[in-house]
C-alpha positions in Angstrom: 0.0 0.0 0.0 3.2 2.4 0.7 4.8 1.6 -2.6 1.2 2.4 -4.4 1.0 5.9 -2.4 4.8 6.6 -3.0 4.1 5.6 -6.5 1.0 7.9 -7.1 2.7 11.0 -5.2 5.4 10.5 -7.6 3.4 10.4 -11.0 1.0 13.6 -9.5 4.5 15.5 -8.8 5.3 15.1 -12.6 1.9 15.9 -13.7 2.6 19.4 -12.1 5.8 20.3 -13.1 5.0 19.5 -16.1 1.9 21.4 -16.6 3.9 24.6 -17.4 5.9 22.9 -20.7 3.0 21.0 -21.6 0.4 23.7 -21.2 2.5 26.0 -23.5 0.7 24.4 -26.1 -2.8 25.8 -25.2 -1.8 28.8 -22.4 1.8 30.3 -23.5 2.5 33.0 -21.5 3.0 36.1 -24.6 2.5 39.0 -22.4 4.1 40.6 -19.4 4.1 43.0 -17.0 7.8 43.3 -15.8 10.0 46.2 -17.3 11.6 43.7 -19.9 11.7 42.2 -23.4 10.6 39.4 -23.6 12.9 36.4 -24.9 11.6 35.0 -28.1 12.6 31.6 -29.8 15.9 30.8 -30.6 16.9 29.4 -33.6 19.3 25.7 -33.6 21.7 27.5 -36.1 23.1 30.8 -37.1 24.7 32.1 -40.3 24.9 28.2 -41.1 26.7 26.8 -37.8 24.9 25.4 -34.9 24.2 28.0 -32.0 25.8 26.8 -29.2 23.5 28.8 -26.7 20.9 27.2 -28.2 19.9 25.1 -24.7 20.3 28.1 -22.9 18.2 30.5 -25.0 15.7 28.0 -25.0 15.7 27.9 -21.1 15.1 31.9 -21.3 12.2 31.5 -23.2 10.8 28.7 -21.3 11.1 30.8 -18.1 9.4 33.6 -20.1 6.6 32.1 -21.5 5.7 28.8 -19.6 2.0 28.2 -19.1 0.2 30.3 -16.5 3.3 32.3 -16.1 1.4 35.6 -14.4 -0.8 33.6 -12.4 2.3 31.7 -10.8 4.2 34.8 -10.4 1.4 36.3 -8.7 0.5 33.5 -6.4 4.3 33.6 -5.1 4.6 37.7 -4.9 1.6 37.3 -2.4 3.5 34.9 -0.3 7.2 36.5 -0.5 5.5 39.8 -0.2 2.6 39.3 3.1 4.9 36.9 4.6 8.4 37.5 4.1 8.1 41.1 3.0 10.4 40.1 0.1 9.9 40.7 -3.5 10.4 37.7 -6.1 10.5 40.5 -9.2 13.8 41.9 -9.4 12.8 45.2 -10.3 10.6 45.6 -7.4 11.3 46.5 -3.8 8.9 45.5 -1.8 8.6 48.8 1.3 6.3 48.9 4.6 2.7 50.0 4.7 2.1 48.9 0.8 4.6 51.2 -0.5 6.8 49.7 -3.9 9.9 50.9 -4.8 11.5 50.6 -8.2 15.0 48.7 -7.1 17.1 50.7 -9.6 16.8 53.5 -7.2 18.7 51.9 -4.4 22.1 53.5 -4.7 20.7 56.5 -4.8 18.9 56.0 -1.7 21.9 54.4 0.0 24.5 56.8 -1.0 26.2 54.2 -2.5 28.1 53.2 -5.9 28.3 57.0 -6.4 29.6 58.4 -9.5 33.5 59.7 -9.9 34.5 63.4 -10.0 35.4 63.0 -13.2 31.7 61.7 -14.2 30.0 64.5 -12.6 32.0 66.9 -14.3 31.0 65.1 -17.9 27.5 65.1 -16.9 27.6 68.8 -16.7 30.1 69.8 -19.1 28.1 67.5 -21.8 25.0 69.4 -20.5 25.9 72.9 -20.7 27.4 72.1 -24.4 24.0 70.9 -25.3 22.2 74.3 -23.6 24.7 76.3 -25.1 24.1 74.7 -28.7 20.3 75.2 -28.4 21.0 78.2 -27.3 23.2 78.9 -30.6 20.2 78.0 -32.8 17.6 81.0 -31.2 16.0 79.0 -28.8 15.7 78.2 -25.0 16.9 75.4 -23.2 15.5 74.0 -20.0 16.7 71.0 -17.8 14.3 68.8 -15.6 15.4 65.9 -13.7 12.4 64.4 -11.5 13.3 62.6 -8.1 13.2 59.0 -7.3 10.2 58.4 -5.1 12.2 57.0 -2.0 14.7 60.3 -2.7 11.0 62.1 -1.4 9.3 59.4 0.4 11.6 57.0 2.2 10.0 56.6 5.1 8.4 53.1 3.5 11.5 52.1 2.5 12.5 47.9 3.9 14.5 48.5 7.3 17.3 45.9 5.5 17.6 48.9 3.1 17.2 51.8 5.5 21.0 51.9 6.4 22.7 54.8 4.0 26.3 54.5 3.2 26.5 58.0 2.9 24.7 61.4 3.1 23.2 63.3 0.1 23.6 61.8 -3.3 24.8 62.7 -6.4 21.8 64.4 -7.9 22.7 66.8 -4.7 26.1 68.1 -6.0 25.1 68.2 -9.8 22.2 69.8 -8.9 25.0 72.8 -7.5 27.3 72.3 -10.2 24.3 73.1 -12.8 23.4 76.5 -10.9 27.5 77.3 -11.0 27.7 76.5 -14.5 24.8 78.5 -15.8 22.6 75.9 -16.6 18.9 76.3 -16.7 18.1 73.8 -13.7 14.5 73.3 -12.6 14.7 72.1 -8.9 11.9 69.6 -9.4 13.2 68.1 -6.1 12.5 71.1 -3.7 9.2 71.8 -5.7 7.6 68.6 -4.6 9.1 68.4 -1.4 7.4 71.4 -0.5 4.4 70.1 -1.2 2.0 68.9 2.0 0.5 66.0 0.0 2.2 63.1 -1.3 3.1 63.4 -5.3 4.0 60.4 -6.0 2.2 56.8 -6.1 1.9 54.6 -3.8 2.5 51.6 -5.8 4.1 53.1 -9.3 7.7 54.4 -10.3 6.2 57.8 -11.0 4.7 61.3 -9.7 1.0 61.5 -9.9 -0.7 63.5 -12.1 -0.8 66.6 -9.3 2.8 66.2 -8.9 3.0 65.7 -13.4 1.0 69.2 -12.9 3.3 71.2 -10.6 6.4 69.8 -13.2 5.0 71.5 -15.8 4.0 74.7 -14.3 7.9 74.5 -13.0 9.3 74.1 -16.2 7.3 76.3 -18.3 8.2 79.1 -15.7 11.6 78.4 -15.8 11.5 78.8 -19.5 10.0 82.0 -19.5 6.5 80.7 -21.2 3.4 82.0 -20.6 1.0 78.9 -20.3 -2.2 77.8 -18.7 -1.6 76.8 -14.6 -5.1 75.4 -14.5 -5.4 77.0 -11.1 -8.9 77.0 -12.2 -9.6 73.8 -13.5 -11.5 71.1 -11.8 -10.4 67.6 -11.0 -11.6 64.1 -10.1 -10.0 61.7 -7.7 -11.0 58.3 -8.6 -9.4 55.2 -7.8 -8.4 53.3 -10.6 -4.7 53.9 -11.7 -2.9 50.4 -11.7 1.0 51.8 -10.9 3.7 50.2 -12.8 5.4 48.3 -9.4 2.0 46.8 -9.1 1.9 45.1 -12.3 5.0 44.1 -12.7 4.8 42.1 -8.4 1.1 41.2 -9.0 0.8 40.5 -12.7 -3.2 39.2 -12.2 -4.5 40.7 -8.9 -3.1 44.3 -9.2 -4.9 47.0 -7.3 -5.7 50.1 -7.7 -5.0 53.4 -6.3 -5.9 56.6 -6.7 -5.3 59.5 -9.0 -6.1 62.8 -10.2 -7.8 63.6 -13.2 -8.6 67.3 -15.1 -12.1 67.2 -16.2 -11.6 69.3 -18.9 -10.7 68.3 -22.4 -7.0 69.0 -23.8 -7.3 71.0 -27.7 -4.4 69.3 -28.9 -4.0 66.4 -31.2 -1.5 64.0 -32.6 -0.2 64.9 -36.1 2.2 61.1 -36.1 0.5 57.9 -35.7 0.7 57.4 -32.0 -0.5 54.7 -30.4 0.2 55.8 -27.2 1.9 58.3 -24.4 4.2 55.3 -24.4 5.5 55.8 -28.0 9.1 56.7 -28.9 8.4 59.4 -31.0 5.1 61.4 -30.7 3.9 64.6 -32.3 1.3 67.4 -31.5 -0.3 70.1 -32.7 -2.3 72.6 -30.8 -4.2 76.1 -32.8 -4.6 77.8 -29.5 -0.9 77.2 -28.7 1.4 79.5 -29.0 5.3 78.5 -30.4 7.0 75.0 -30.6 8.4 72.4 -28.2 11.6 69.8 -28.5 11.1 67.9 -25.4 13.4 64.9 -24.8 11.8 62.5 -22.3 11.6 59.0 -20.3 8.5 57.4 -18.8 7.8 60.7 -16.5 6.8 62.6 -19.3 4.5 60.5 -20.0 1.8 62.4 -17.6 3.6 66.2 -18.5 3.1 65.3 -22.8 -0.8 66.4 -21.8 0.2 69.5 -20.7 3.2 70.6 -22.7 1.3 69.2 -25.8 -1.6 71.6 -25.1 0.4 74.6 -24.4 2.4 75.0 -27.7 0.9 75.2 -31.1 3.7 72.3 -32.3 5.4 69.7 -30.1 7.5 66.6 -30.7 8.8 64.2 -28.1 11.4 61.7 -28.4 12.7 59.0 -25.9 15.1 58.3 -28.2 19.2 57.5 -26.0 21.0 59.4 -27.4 19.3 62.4 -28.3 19.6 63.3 -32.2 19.4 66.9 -31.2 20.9 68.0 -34.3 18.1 66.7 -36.9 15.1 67.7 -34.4 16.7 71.4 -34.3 16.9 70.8 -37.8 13.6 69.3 -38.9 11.4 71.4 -35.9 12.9 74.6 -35.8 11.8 74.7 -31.8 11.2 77.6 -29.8 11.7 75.9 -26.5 13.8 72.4 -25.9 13.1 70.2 -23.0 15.7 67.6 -21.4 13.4 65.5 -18.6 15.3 62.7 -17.4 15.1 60.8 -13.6 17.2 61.0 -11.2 18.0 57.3 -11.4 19.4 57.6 -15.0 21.2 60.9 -14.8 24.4 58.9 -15.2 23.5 58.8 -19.1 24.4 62.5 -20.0 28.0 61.2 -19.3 27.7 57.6 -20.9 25.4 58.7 -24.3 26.2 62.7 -25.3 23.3 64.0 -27.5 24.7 64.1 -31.5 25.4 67.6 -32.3 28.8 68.9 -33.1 30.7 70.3 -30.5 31.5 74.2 -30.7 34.1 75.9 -32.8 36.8 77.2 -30.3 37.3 80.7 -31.7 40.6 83.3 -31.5 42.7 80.8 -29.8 46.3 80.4 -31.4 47.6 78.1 -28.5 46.6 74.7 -30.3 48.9 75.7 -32.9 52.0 76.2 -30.8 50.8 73.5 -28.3 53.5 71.7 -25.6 53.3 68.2 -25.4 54.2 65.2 -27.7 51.5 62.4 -29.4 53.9 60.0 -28.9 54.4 60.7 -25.4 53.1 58.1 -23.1 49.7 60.2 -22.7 47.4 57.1 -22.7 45.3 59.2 -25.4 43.9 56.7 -28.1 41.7 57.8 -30.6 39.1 56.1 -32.9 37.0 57.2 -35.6 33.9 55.3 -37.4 30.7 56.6 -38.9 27.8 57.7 -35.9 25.9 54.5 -35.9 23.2 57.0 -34.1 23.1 59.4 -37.2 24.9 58.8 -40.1 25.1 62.5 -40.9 28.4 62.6 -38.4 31.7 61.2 -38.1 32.5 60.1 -34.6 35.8 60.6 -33.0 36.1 58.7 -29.6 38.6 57.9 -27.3 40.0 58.3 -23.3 42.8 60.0 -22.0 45.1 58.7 -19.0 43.6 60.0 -15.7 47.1 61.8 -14.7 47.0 63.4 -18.1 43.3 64.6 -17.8 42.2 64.7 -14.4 39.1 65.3 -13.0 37.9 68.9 -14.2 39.9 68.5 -17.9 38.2 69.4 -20.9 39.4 68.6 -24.5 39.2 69.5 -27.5 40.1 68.4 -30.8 41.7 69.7 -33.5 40.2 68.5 -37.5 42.4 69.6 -40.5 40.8 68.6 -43.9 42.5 69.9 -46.9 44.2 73.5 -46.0 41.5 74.5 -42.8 42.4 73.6 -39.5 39.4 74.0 -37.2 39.7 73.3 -33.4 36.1 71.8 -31.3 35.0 71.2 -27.8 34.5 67.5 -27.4 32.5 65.6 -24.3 33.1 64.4 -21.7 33.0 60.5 -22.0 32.3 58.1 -19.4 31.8 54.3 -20.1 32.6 50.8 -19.3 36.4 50.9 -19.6 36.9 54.5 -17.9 35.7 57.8 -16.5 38.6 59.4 -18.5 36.9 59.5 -22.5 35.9 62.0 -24.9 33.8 61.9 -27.8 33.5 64.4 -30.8 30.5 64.2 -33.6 31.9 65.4 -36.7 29.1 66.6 -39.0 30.3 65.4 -42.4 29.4 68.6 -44.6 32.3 70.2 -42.4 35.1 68.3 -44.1 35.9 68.7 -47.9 38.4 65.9 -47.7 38.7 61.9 -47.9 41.5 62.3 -44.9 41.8 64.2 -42.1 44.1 64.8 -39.4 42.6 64.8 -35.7 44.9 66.1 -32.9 43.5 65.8 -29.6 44.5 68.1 -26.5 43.8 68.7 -23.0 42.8 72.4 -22.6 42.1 74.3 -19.5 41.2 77.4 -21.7 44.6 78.7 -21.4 47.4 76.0 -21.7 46.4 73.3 -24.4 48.4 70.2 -24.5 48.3 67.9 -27.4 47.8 64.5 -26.1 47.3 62.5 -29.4 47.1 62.5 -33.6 46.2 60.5 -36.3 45.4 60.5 -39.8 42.4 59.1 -40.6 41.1 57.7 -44.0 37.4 58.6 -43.9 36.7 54.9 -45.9 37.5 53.2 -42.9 41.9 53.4 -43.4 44.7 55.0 -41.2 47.7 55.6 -41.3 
């Protein structure tokens, strides 16, 4: 009688683990809530040979769409979550009193893995080059960067996560290095914290669409617009917004919160095929708007496009990484250009520099007579390819020993194509391999030639030093 109960046990325990292969027949999992792609079927051979990843790729997109996927995952986030007050999604962080936290936000809040000196100062240097080249083209600049929810409301933060490393953050000190450098900074930060209610949600990455309200008002003020406040407006509450965090945790028993709504209807419409706020590229038009918008954005623009749509007569919005700044100024002729980006991702104005080509240093014979030697042992290395971002440019890249360049360096590069020598401010690079790099975009109608010389210097604005040089076949040669 044992052996038949051991026996049965055994046979029902291989009935259910293999309900999610077999049920992928019927029930595949081909949607998801999680902030990810989803893996798709991987092919036994590539370019003729057989892919030996192939049983691991297949194991990806097992885990991804097995039967009854979201039901499962929901089932288990109720018990990690009400009983452990642990989170089995991986960009979840489960907090106290209900509260989810997005986990990418967690050096921030600790203080910890905190960007080089060298970083910060590419951040803003790459900044103020882009403010300064909008600037160039007759129109104003404005940068927005909203806080991560636990940077306001970290109370609910998990105790096991409620021990800092360190004070402030990094968003503190480039917040003071964009005042000192003249950049046109909205303080979104001390705007909401000043707020008595809570503008963010409860369950969701994102502000609410009070605290999506106050953004705007912020932004348009800082950019000199006049613009509806909607101080007169009226609003529903209503409790039905289903938060990101939720989604992705509970992926069939979500709940909802609430929210904010404007009862009054918005004038502007789409003019691209938009599916949604969600959409990489959207435009707008508005009649009773007055002037154009360039606005670059991430997923907290989604609840400012109503807004900023509706108060210029033309918009466009891109969440394009990195921005093509160049072809938008271009193409949209903007009167007023919009950089939102969160706190948690500020690191990218470092790692991805919009495309646009630096400025022309002006009235500054130094390069010419510049000390230093490219052969010197400078670190300085310097490549050149087409901008797979924008084929219109050429772009030069390369880093820069740390001794060389130090923290607060700037460089520029020289170009010599035919007879004309022209000298540019490059960024500030920062990626994988060091905080030390620099990257140049190189529009191609500026060079007449099939070969140019690049020299590349280390300038302080007074004592250039020429670090590197190369000759560079445009076709892909050097010599």
């Amino acid at each position: 009688m044992k052996k038949t109960w051991k026996i049965i046990y055994v046979v029902l325990t291989v009935c259910v683990m293999a309900v999610p292969f077999a049920g992928m027949a019927f029930f595949r999992t081909d949607t998801t809530t999680e902030n990810k792609r989803m893996a798709e079927m991987p092919k036994v051979s590539e370019n003729g040979s057989f892919n030996k990843d192939y049983l691991n790729d297949l194991g990806t997109y097992f885990n991804d769409h097995f039967a009854f996927r979201n039901y499962l995952v929901d089932a288990d986030s109720r018990i990690q979550s009400g009983v452990f007050g642990e989170s089995n999604v991986d960009t979840v962080l489960v907090g106290t009193d209900g509260w989810l936290y997005y986990t990418a936000t967690i050096d921030n809040y600790l203080g910890q893995n905190r960007m080089s000196e060298r970083t910060l100062n590419n951040c803003v240097r790459n900044i103020k080059l882009m403010q300064d080249y909008v600037k160039s083209q007759g129109a104003k600049f404005v940068l927005a960067v909203p806080p991560n929810k636990n940077a306001l409301y970290g109370d609910n933060m998990p105790y096991y996560d409620s021990h800092k490393v360190s004070d402030g953050s990094d968003m503190d000190i480039l917040a003071g290095m964009f005042v000192a450098d003249g950049v046109n900074y909205v303080d979104l930060y001390s705007v909401l914290k000043s707020q008595p209610e809570v503008m963010y949600l409860k369950r969701d990455s994102h502000w609410n669409n009070e605290g999506a309200l106050l953004a705007y008002n912020s932004i348009l003020d800082a950019a000199g617009v006049e613009h509806d406040s909607y101080e007169t407006a009226h609003f529903t509450r209503k409790k039905d917004y289903v938060g990101d965090l939720n989604s992705m945790i509970y992926p069939v028993s979500s709940r909802s919160e609430w929210n904010v709504y404007i009862d009054d209807e918005f004038g502007y419409t789409y003019t691209t095929d938009t599916k949604s706020v969600e959409d990489i590229q959207i435009g707008t038009a508005n009649p009773d708007g007055k002037g154009s918008l360039l606005m670059f954005r991430d997923s907290f623009g989604n609840t400012l496009l109503p807004y900023m749509a509706n108060a210029f007569e033309e918009g466009f919005f891109s969440k394009n990484i990195p921005y093509n700044i160049a072809s938008y100024m271009q193409d949209k002729e903007p009167d007023v250009v919009v950089v939102e980006k969160v706190q948690r991702n500020i690191k990218e104005f470092a790692t991805d520099p919009a495309v646009f080509q630096g400025p022309e240093v002006e009235g500054r014979d130094g390069f010419t007579d510049a000390v230093g030697t490219a052969g010197e042992d400078t670190g300085a290395v310097i490549d050149v390819c087409e901008a797979e971002s924008n084929v219109n440019f050429w772009q030069i890249d390369g880093q820069i020993s740390a001794d060389i360049l130090g923290a607060d360096g700037n460089v520029s590069i020289a170009i010599t194509s035919g007879d004309e020598t022209k000298v540019y401010e490059a960024f500030g690079l920062t990626n994988a391999d060091s905080d030390y790099g620099y990257r140049l975009y190189l529009d191609k109608n500026s060079v007449t030639t099939d070969k140019i010389d690049v020299s590349v210097y280390v300038d302080d604005g007074q004592n250039p030093v020429l670090v590197a040089a190369r000759s560079v076949e445009l076709g892909g040669r050097s010599e």
